[in-house]
C-alpha positions, -999 to 999 in steps of 0.1 A, spaced: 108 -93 8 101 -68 38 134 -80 55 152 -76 27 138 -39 24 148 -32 59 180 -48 56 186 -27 26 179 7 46 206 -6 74 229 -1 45 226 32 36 221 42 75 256 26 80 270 41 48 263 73 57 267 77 97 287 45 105 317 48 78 337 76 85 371 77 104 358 95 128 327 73 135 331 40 125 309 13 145 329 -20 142 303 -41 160 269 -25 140 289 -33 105 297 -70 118 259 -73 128 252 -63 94 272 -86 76 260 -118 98 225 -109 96 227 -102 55 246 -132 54 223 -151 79 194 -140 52 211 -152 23 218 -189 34 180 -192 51 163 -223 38 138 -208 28 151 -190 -5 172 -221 -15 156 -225 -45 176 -253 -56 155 -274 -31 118 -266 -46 98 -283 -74 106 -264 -109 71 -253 -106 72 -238 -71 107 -219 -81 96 -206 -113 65 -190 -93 91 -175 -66 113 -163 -91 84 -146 -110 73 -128 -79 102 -118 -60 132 -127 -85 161 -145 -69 167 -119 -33 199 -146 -25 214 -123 -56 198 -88 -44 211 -94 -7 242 -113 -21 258 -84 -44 248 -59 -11 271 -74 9 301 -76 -19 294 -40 -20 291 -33 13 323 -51 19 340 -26 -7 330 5 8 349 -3 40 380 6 25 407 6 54 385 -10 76 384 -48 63 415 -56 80 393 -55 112 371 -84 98 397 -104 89 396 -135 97 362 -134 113 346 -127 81 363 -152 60 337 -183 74 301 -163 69 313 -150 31 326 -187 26 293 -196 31 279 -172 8 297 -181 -20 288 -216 -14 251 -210 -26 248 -225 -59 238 -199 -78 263 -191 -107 262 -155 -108 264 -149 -67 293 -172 -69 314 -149 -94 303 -116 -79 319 -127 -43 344 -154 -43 371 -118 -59 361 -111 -22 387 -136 -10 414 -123 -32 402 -92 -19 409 -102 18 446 -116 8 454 -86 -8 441 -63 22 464 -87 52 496 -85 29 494 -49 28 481 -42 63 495 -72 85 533 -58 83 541 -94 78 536 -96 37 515 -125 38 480 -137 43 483 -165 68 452 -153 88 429 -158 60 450 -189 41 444 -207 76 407 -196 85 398 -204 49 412 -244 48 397 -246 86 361 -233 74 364 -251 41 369 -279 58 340 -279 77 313 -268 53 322 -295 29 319 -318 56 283 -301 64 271 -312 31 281 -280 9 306 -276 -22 305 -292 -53 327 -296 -84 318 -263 -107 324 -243 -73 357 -260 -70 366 -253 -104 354 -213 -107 370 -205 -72 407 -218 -82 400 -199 -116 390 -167 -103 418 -169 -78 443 -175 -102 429 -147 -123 431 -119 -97 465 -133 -83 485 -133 -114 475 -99 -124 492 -88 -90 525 -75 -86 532 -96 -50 510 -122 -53 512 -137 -81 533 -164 -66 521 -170 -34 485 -161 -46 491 -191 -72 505 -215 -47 475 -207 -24 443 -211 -53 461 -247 -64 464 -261 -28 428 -245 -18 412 -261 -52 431 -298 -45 421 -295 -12 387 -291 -21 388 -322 -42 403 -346 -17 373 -329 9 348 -341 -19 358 -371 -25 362 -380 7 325 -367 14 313 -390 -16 338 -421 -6 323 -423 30 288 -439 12 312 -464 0 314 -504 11 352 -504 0 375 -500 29 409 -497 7 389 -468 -11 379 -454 21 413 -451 37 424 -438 3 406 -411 3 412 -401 40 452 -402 32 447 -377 6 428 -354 29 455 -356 54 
């Protein structure tokens, strides 16, 4: 709780002094979002992994702070106006892992953040495209399913919000589509081949890696 106050007071310190044209701090705002981010994913408020009796008694106390810290950092990410394309990709793999935590409502206030970050490169690249994040996205997707993390509903609300944003977009609706469908049967060839590797079938096994390649 006392990190998460002082974390919260970096925020408005770099909302105030460190936002401007004039004297924006690139490295101070990336320190901020790995150390919010680094907060959010400690072990210690995954309250997935406790007893029902030991969460209900955390939540009681000091509510869910994965959420508090969690809907920070969406907004923080908002406020930087022109300045996301400077954490692009480098910022795609720590809010990956942030919307990773299962916790419904952190999931749908961040994953828009992705749609977010395609949007910003096609308008600020030159190129009209989001290559930068559509590759570090499938390369860190990759390897936090194979750490352990994803699962089915997460699958299922990220192609869904994706779709949602793109279609409503004037130049993305296309490409955005293509991109949500590939990401979301990607992510189910990565699960499966997670769950399949426990398996004493070979056939399935080699199965299962064919689709991922």
């Amino acid at each position: 709780r006392v990190f998460l106050r002082a974390v919260n007071q970096f925020t408005s310190v770099l909302n105030r002094f460190f936002l401007d044209q004039a004297n924006f701090e690139l490295q101070l705002w990336n320190n901020y979002f790995h150390l919010a981010v680094a907060f959010l994913t400690h072990e210690s408020l995954q309250l997935e992994t406790f007893s029902q009796a030991k969460r209900n008694k955390i939540i009681k106390k000091y509510g869910d702070m994965r959420k508090e810290i969690g809907f920070k950092i969406r907004d923080m990410w908002y406020n930087l106006g022109p300045h996301k394309i400077k954490f692009i990709p480098a910022m795609v793999g720590p809010i990956l892992e942030v919307t990773l935590v299962p916790e419904p409502e952190l999931r749908k206030a961040t994953i828009p953040i992705f749609f977010d970050m395609m949007q910003c490169e096609f308008n600020f690249s030159g190129n009209r495209n989001f290559h930068m994040f559509e590759n570090e996205l499938i390369t860190k997707l990759d390897q936090e399913v194979e750490g352990g993390r994803g699962d089915e509903q997460y699958k299922i609300l990220l192609e869904k919000l994706l779709l949602e944003h793109c279609r409503k977009h004037k130049y993305l609706s296309t490409s955005g589509e293509e991109f949500a469908v590939l990401v979301s049967s990607l992510l189910e060839n990565l699960l499966d081949y997670r769950t399949i590797m426990h398996d004493e079938s070979k056939e399935n096994r080699m199965s299962c890696t064919v689709n991922v390649l």
